[in-house]
C-alpha positions, 0 to 999 in steps of 0.5 A, spaced: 337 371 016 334 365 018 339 363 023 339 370 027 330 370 027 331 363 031 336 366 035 332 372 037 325 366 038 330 363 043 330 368 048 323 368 049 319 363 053 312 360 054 310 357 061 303 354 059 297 350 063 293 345 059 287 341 061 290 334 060 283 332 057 281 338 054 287 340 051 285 346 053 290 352 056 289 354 062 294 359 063 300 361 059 306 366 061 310 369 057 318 371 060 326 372 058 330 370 061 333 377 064 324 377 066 325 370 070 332 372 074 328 378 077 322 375 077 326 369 081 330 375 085 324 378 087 320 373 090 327 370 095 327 378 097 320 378 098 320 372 102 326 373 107 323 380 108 316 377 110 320 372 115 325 376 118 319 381 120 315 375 124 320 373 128 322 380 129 315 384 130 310 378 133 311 373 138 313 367 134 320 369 136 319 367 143 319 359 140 326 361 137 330 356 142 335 361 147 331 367 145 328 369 153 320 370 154 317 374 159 317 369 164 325 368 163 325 375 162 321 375 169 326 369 173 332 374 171 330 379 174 329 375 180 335 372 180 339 378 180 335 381 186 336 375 190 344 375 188 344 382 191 340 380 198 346 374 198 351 379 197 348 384 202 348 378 207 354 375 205 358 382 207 354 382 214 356 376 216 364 378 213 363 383 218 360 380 224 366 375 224 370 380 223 368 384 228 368 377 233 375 376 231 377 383 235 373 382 240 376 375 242 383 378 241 382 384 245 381 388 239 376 395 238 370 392 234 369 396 226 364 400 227 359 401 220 359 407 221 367 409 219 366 403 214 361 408 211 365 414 211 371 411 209 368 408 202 365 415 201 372 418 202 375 414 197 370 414 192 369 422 193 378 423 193 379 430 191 373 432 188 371 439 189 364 438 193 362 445 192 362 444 185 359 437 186 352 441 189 352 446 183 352 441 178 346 436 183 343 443 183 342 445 175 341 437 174 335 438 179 333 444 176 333 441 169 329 435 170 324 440 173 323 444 167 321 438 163 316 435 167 314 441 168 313 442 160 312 435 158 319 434 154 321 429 158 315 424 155 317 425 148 323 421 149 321 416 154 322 409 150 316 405 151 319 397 152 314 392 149 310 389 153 315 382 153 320 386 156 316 388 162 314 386 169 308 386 172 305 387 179 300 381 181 294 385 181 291 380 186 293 373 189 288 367 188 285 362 184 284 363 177 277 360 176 277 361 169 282 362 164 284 367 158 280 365 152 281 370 145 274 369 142 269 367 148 272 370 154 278 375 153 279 376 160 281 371 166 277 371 173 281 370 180 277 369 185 279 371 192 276 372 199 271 378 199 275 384 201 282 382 199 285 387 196 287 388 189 293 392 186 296 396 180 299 391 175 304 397 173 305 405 174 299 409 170 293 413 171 286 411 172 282 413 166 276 410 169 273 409 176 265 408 177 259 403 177 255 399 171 250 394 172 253 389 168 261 390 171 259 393 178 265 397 180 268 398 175 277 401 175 281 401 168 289 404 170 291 406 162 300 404 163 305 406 158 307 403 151 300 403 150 298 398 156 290 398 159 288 394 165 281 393 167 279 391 174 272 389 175 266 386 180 269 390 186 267 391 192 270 397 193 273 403 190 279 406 193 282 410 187 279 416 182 280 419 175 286 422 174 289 419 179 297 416 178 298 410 181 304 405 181 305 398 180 303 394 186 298 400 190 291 398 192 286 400 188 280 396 189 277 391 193 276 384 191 267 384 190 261 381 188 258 388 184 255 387 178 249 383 174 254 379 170 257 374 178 256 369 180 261 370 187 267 374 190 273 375 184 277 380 181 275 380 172 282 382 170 282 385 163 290 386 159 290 390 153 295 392 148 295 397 143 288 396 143 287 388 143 286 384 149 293 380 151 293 373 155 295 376 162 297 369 165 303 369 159 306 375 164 303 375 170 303 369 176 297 369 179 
């Protein structure tokens, strides 16, 4: 009988704190084992979940080594650009030496235009046109439909803003760089009338003067993007208005009581927090 109690007792354990001088317990805990492996199994979960989603949902993942950054993210863009114009140079030149061949050998110069058409017939084969422009009709047409009733923004995919690419709003020097607690903003400062431009496609959702910001533009963007401009001298967009990224919307000033001089005060906001615009956009 007294061996199956001490069997029972010994399932059972005690973690204790004590005071080494006081002897007193600070802290016990009382647990099996079954308690402890859960316990164990619960804090590793808890753990891994809690890495796993800083590296995925906040900015600690662009110092993962490999993992692109908007400036990365930026120069790919660039790049892929830059090789098409090389292409497009490449096959002006192919045809130009291909052309002086021909007239050195005493032979009829390709023109562009039945290159053009040569490729439109070969890529078009059989088809039946007429029902090429059916279908280009009823795809015009849907397309209408869900602007016109808004069913189109419902299923937008709004990228997050590390993946996005912004217009230089305004080219200068940056006199005053971002700083979250005492300046969340940066100042560029530019020659009087420069003009300053949408940073990305959006809506003006403010256009008018304050004493402190003088002329004052805030364009709101997808993905829950606001940009501000102000201290400009001139206004030359209006509540409501759509812009795109690069269009003028103001021209560079002195407005304002809170200027000491002609520069554009650029503020970025994200989902209702101020970002560094110098981490996506070069001045």
């Amino acid at each position: 009988m007294s061996n199956r109690t001490k069997e029972k007792r010994s399932k059972n354990f005690r973690l204790a704190i004590v005071d080494d001088k006081t002897h007193r317990q600070l802290l016990t805990l009382h647990f099996t084992r079954t308690s402890f492996f859960v316990a164990t199994v619960s804090f590793i979960v808890v753990l891994t979940a809690a890495i796993f989603s800083i590296i995925a949902f906040t900015p600690v993942r662009t110092f993962i080594p490999g993992y692109p950054d908007a400036r990365s993210k930026r120069a790919a863009i660039q790049n892929a650009i830059t090789i098409d114009s090389l292409e497009s140079v490449i096959y002006r030149w192919e045809l130009y030496s291909e052309n002086l061949r021909r007239v050195v050998e005493g032979e009829e110069p390709i023109k562009i235009d039945s290159i053009i058409n040569a490729n439109r017939k070969a890529e078009e084969g059989d088809v039946d046109v007429a029902e090429l422009q059916r279908q280009d009709s009823l795809l015009r047409q849907h397309v209408k439909d869900e602007e016109q009733f808004g069913v189109s923004d419902g299923v937008r995919r709004d990228l997050p803003i590390e993946g996005m690419h912004f217009f230089t709003p305004l080219k200068g020097v940056v006199s005053q760089g971002y700083d979250p607690a005492v300046h969340p903003y940066v100042d560029i400062t530019a020659p009087a009338g420069s003009v300053i431009k949408a940073t990305l496609d959006g809506t003006v959702i403010f256009a008018g003067w304050s004493d402190d910001s003088g002329h004052t533009i805030q364009i709101q963007h997808d993905g829950d993007i606001v940009s501000i401009y102000k201290h400009n001298e001139k206004l030359l967009k209006k509540v409501g208005d759509k812009v795109t990224a690069g269009a003028p919307i103001a021209l560079v000033g002195n407005s304002g009581e809170l200027t000491t001089g002609d520069h554009l005060h650029f503020e970025l906001w994200y989902k209702g927090e101020t970002v560094d615009p110098a981490r996506y956009i070069n001045f």
